[in-house]
C-alpha positions as CSV (number, residue, x, y, z in Angstrom):
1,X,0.0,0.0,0.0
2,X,1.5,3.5,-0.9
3,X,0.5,7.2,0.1
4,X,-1.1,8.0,3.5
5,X,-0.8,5.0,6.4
6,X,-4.3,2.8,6.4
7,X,-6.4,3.5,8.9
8,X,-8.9,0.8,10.6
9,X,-11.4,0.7,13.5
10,X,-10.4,-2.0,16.1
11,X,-13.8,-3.9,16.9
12,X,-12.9,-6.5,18.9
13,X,-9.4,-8.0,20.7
14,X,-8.4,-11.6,19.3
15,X,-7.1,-14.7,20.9
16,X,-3.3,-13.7,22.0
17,X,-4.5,-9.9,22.4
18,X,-3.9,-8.1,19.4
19,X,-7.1,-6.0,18.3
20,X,-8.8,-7.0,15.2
21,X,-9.9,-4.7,12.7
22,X,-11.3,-5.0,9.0
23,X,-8.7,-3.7,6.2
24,X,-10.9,-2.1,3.0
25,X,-10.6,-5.2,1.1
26,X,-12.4,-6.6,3.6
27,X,-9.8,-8.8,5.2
28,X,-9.6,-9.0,9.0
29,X,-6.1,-7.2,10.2
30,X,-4.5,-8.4,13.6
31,X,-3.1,-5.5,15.0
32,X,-1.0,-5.4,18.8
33,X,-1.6,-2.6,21.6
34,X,-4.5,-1.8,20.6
35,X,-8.4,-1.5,22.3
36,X,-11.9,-1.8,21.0
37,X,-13.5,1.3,19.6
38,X,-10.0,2.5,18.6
39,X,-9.3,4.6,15.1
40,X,-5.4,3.8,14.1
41,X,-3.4,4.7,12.0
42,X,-1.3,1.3,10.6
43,X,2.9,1.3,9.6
44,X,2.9,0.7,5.8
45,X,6.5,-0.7,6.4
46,X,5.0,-3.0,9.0
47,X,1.6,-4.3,7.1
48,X,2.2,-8.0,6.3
49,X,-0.5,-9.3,4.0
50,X,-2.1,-12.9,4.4
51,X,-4.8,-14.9,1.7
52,X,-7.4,-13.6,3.9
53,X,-6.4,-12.2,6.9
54,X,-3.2,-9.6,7.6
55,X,-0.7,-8.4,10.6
56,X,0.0,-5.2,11.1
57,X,2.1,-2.7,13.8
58,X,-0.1,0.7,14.9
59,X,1.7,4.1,13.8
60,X,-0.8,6.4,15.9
61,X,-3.9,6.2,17.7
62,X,-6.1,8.9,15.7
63,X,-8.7,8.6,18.4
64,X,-9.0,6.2,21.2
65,X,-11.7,3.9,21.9
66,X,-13.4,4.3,25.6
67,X,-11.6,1.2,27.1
68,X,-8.2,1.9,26.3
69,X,-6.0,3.0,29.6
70,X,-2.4,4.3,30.5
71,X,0.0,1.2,31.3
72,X,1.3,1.0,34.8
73,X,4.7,-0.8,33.5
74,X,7.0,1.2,32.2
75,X,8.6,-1.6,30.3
76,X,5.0,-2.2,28.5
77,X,5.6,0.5,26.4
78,X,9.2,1.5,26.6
79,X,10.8,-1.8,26.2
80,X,7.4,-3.4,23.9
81,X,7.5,-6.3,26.6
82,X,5.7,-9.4,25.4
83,X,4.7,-10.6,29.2
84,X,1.9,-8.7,29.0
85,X,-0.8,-8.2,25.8
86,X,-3.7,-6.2,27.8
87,X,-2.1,-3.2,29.9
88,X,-3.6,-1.0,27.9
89,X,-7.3,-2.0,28.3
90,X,-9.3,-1.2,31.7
91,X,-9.7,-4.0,33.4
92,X,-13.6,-4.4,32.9
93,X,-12.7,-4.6,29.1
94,X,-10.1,-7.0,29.9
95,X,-12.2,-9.2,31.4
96,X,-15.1,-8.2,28.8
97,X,-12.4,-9.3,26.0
98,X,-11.2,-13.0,28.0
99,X,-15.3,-13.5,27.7
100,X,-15.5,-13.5,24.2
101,X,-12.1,-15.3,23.3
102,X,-13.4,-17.8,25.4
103,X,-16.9,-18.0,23.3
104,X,-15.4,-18.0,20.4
105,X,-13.0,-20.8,20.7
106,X,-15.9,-23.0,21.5
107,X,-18.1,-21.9,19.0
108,X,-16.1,-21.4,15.9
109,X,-13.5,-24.6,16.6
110,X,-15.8,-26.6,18.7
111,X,-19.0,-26.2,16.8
112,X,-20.6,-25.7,19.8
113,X,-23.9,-23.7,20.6
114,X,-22.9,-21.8,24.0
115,X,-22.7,-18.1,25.1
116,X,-19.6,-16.4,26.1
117,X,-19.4,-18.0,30.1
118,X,-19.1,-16.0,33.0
119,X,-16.2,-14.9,34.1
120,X,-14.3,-14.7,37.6
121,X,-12.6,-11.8,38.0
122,X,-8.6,-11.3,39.9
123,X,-8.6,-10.9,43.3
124,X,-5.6,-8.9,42.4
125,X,-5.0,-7.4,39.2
126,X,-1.3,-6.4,39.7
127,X,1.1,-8.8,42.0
128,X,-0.2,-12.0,42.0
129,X,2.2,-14.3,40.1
130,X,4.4,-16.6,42.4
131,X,6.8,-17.4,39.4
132,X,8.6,-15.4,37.1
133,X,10.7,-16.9,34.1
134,X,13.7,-14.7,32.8
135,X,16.1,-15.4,29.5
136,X,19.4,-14.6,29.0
137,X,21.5,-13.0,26.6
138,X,25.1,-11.7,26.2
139,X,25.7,-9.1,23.7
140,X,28.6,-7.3,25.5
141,X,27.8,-7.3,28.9
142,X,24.8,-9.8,30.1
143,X,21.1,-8.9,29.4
144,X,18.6,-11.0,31.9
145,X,15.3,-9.8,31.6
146,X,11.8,-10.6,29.6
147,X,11.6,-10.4,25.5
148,X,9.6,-8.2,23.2
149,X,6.5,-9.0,21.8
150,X,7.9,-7.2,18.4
151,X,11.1,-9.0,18.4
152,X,10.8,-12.4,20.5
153,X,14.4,-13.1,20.1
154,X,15.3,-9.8,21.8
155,X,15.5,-9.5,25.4
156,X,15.4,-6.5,27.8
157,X,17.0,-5.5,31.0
158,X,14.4,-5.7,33.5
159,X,13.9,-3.2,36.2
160,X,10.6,-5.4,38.0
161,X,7.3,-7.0,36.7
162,X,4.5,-5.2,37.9
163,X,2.2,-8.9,38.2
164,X,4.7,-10.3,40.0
165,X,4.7,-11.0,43.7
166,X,6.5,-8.1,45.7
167,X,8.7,-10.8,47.2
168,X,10.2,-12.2,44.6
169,X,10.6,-8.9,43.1
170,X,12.6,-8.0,46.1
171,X,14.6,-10.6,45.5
172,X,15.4,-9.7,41.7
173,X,16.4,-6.5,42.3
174,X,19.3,-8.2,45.0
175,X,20.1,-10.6,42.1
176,X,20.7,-7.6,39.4
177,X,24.0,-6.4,41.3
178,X,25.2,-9.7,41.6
179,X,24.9,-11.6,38.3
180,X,28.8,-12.5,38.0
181,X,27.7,-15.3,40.4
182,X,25.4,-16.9,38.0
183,X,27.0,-19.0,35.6
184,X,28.5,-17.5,32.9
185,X,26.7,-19.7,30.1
186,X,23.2,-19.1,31.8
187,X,20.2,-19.1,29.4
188,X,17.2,-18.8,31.8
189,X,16.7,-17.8,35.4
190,X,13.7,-18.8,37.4
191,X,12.3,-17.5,40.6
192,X,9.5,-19.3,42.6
193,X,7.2,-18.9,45.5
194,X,6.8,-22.0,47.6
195,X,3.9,-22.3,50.1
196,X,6.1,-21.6,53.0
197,X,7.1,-18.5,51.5
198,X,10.8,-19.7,50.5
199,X,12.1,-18.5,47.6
200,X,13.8,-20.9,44.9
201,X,16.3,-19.4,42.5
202,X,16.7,-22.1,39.4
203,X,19.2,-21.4,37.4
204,X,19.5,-23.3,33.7
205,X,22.8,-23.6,31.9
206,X,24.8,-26.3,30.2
207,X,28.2,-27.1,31.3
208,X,29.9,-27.2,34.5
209,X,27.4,-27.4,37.7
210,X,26.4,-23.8,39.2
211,X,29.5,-23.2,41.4
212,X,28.4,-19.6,43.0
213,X,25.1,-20.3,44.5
214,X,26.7,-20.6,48.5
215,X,28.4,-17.3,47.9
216,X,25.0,-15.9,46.3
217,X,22.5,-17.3,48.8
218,X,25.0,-15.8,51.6
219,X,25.1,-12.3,50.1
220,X,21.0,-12.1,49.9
221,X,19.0,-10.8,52.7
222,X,17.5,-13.6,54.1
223,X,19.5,-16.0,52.1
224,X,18.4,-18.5,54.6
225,X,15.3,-19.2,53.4
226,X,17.0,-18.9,49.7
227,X,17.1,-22.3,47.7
228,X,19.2,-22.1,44.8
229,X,18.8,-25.4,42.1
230,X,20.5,-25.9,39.1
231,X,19.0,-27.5,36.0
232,X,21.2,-28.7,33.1
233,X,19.5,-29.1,29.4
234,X,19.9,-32.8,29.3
235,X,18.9,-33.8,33.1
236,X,16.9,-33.1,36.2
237,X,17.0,-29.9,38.0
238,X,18.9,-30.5,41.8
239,X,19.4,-28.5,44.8
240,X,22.8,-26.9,45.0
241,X,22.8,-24.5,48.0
242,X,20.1,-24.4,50.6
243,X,18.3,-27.4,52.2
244,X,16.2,-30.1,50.6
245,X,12.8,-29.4,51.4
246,X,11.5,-31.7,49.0
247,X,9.3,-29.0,47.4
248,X,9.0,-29.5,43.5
249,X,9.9,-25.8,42.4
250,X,10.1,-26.8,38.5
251,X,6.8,-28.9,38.5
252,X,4.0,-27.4,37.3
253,X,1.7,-25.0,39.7
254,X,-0.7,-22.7,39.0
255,X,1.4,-18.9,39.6
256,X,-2.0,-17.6,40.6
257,X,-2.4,-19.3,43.9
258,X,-5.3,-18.0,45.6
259,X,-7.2,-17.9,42.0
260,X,-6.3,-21.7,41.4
261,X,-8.2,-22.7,44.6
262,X,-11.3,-20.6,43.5
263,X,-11.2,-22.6,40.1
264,X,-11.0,-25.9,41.8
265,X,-13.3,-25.6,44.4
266,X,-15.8,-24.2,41.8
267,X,-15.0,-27.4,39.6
268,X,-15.3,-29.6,43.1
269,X,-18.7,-28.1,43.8
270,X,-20.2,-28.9,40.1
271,X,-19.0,-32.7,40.3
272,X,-21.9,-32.7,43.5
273,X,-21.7,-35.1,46.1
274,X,-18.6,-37.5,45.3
275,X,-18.6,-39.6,49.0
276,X,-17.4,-43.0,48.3
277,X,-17.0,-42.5,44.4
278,X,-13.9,-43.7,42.5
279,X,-12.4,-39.8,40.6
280,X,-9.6,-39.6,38.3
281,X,-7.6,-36.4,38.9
282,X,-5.7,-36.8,35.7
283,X,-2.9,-34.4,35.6
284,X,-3.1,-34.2,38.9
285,X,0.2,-31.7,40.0
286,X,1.3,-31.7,43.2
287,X,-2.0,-33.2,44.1
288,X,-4.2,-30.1,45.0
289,X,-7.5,-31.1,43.1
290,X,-7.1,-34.9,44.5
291,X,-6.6,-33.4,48.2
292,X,-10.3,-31.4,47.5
293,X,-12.0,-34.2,46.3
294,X,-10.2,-36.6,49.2
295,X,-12.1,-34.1,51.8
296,X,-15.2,-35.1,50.4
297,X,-14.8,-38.8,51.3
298,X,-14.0,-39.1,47.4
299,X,-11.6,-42.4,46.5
300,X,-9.0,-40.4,44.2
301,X,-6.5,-41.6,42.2
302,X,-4.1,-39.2,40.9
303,X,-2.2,-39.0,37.7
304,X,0.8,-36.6,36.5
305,X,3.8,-37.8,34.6
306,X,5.9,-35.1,36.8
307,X,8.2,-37.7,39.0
308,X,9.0,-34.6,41.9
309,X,5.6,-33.7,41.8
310,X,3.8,-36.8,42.5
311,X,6.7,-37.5,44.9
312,X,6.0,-34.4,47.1
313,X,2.4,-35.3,46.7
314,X,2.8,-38.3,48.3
315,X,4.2,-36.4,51.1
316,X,1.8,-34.6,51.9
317,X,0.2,-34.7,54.9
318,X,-3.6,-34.1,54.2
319,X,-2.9,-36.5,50.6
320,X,-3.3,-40.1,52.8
321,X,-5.7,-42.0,51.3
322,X,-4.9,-41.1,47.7
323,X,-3.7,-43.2,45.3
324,X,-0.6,-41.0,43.7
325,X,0.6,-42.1,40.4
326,X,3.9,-41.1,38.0
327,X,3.0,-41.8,34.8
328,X,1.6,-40.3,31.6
329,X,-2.1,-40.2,31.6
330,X,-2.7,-41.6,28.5
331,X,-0.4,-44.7,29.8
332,X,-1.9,-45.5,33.0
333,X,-5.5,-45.4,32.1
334,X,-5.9,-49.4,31.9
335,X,-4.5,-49.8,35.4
336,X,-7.0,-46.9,37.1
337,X,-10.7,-48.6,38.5
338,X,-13.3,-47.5,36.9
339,X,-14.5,-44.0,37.7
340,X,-17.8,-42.3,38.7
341,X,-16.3,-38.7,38.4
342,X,-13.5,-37.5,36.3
343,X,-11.5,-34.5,36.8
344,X,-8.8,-33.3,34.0
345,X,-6.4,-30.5,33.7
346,X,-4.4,-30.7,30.7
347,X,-0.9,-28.9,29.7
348,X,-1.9,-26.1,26.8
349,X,-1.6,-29.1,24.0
350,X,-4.9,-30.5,25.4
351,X,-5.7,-34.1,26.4
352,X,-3.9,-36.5,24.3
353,X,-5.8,-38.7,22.0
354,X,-5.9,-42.0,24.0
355,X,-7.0,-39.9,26.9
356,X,-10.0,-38.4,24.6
357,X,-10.7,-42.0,23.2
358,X,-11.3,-43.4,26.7
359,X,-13.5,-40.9,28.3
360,X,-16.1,-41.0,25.1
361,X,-15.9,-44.9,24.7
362,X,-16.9,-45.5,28.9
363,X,-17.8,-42.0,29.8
364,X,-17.7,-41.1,33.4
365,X,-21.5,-39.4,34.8
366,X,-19.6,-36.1,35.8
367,X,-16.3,-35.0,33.9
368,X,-14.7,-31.4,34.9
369,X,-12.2,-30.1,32.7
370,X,-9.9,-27.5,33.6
371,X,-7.9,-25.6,30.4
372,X,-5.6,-23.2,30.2
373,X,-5.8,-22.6,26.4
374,X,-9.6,-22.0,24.9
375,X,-8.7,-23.3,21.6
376,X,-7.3,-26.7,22.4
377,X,-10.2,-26.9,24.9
378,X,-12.6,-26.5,21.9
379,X,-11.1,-29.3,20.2
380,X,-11.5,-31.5,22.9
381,X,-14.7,-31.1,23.9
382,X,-16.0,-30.9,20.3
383,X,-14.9,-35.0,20.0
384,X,-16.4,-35.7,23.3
385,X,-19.4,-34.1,23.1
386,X,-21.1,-36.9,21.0
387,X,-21.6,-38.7,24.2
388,X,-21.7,-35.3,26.5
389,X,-23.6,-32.3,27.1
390,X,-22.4,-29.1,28.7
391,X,-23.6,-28.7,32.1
392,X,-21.8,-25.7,32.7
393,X,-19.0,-23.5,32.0
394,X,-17.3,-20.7,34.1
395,X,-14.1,-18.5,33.1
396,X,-11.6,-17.5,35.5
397,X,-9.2,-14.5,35.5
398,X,-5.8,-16.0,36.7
399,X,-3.4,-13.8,34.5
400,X,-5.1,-10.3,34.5
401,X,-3.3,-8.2,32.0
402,X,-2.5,-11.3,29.6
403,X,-4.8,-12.3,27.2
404,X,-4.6,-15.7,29.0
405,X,-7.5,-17.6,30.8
406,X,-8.6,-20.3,32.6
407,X,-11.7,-22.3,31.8
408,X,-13.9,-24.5,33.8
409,X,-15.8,-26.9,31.7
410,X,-18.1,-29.4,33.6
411,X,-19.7,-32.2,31.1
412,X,-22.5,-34.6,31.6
413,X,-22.9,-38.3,30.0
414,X,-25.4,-38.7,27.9
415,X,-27.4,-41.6,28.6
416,X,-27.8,-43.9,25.3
């Protein structure tokens, strides 16, 4: 396109965040930072043309739209981070916008007929995540920080991450002046939240073992509750300074704690009374679900394929009475009883095929399923849904100022 920048009206904000607007040829145009009822003006030099869709990078906001807001993070618009997609948008449109992705998904790749679901909001908005994940690079002198959304192999120095936990933030900012005791191949740093309020400082790199985390944990204040790990790229992550607790801290947890428990107690109310019922908690974690449903006089057997996790779970002091297994779901189904009540919460790639293939051949009466990614949770309920119906479905904000969302999906069999 030549002569003035294009201009489109952003009507809607797509799976991932961008804004969606229609070009004049009539082809939708993806377009990043921007809000509903916004008029912008697109980059020419930035206006990459699909068969029936395009991408495109704003030049100017001509005239806002009446959800748009000023990002708190400076690094949002400074630094273009990609950790967050909806700091510009209030958070009643943000919430307004998870709605719809959420709708959509299940309507346009599931095929089915449902309105957008109700959503949970935050109980926080800012502060609430109890992990943060940070790459490395080394152009000159070492960048750690978070990439760009505009250039994903770039990576920024970064000053703090206004959704993540005060605490650990705390901690970063000690870390910054003392990055010669990381290793010096390092190519991701990850800081974690335990339960106990311990802070774990995992550190990946190939080569030698981490050899400065005593001198680091020493330096920090309150470097005794400090657990530094170090994870190699062809084996298990191990404790290298600090004690073994035995907590998992590069298993899977939701970084949203308090949000997590609302989203399972919610699912463990819609499965009804389970006293004395078999339930499969398949991708069970450290075991959290499976714990709920135990409290209910439930017989739960729990399945995750993370070795640490279902170790710690095991461990666990309210866990007796529940059957904890390591394997892969889709490998340990012939050895589970059969269940009255089903419980699933998949990794973003969904339920695997065998997994899907069971529950529709000898469907449970009551199946929740918990998904972190709308569009693989369309897919999978649109194959199970033959011998399903929706019961209900609830949305739950656990990432406010992504364009993630958690979903609650709680299925019925049909009888035949």
């Amino acid at each position: 396109m030549s002569g003035a920048p294009p201009e489109v009206e952003i009507t809607a904000i797509a799976a991932g965040g961008d804004g969606v607007g229609r070009l004049a040829d009539g082809r939708a145009v993806f377009v990043p930072r921007t809000a509903p009822g916004d008029r912008v003006s697109l980059r020419s030099d930035r206006l990459k043309m699909h068969r029936h869709f395009a991408k495109a990078e704003p030049d100017a906001v001509v005239s806002p739209g009446p959800g748009r807001a000023d990002p708190v993070c400076p690094h949002y618009t400074r630094d273009s981070c990609g950790g967050c997609q909806l700091q510009h948008l209030t958070y009643d449109v943000q919430l307004a916008a998870k709605r719809r992705i959420v709708g959509d998904a299940l309507r346009r790749i599931g095929k089915l007929d449902v309105p957008d679901p109700e959503i949970v909001e935050a109980i926080e908005e800012w502060r609430y995540r109890s992990k943060i994940a940070l790459a490395a690079r080394r152009v000159g002198d070492r960048i750690v920080g978070l990439h760009r959304y505009d250039r994903p192999g770039a990576v920024f120095a970064l000053d703090d991450c206004h959704i993540t936990d005060v605490h650990l933030m705390a901690l970063w900012k000690e870390l910054r002046s003392r990055l010669s005791l990381l290793p010096p191949k390092l190519a991701r740093l990850t800081l974690r939240l335990d339960r106990e309020g311990r802070k774990h400082i995992i550190v990946e790199s190939p080569g030698e073992p981490w050899q400065g985390a005593d001198q680091l944990r020493a330096a920090l204040t309150g470097g005794d509750r400090v657990i530094c790990w170090w994870h190699p790229p062809d084996g298990a992550a191990r404790v290298v300074a600090g004690p073994e607790t035995g907590y998992p801290a590069t298993a899977f947890e939701q970084v949203n704690p308090e949000m997590g428990a609302l989203a399972r107690r919610w699912v463990a109310d819609q499965l009804g009374d389970v006293a004395g019922k078999t339930v499969w908690d398949l991708y069970g974690g450290t075991g959290d679900t499976a714990v709920l449903l135990a409290a209910r006089q439930a017989q739960v057997v729990s399945v995750d394929s993370d070795e640490r996790a279902i170790s710690w779970a095991r461990r666990r002091p309210d866990g007796a009475g529940i059957r904890f297994i390591s394997a892969r779901a889709e490998d340990a189904l012939t050895t589970l009883p059969e269940p009255q009540a089903v419980v699933v919460n998949p990794p973003r790639a969904g339920l695997h095929w065998d997994v899907t293939l069971k529950l529709t051949s000898q469907p449970a009466t009551r199946l929740a399923y918990l998904s972190c990614d709308p569009a693989t949770l369309a897919r999978d309920l649109s194959r199970m849904i033959v011998n399903y119906r929706i019961a209900a479905i609830r949305a739950f904000d656990l990432f406010p100022q992504t364009a993630h969302v958690e979903t609650a999906v709680i299925l019925e069999a049909v009888e035949s």
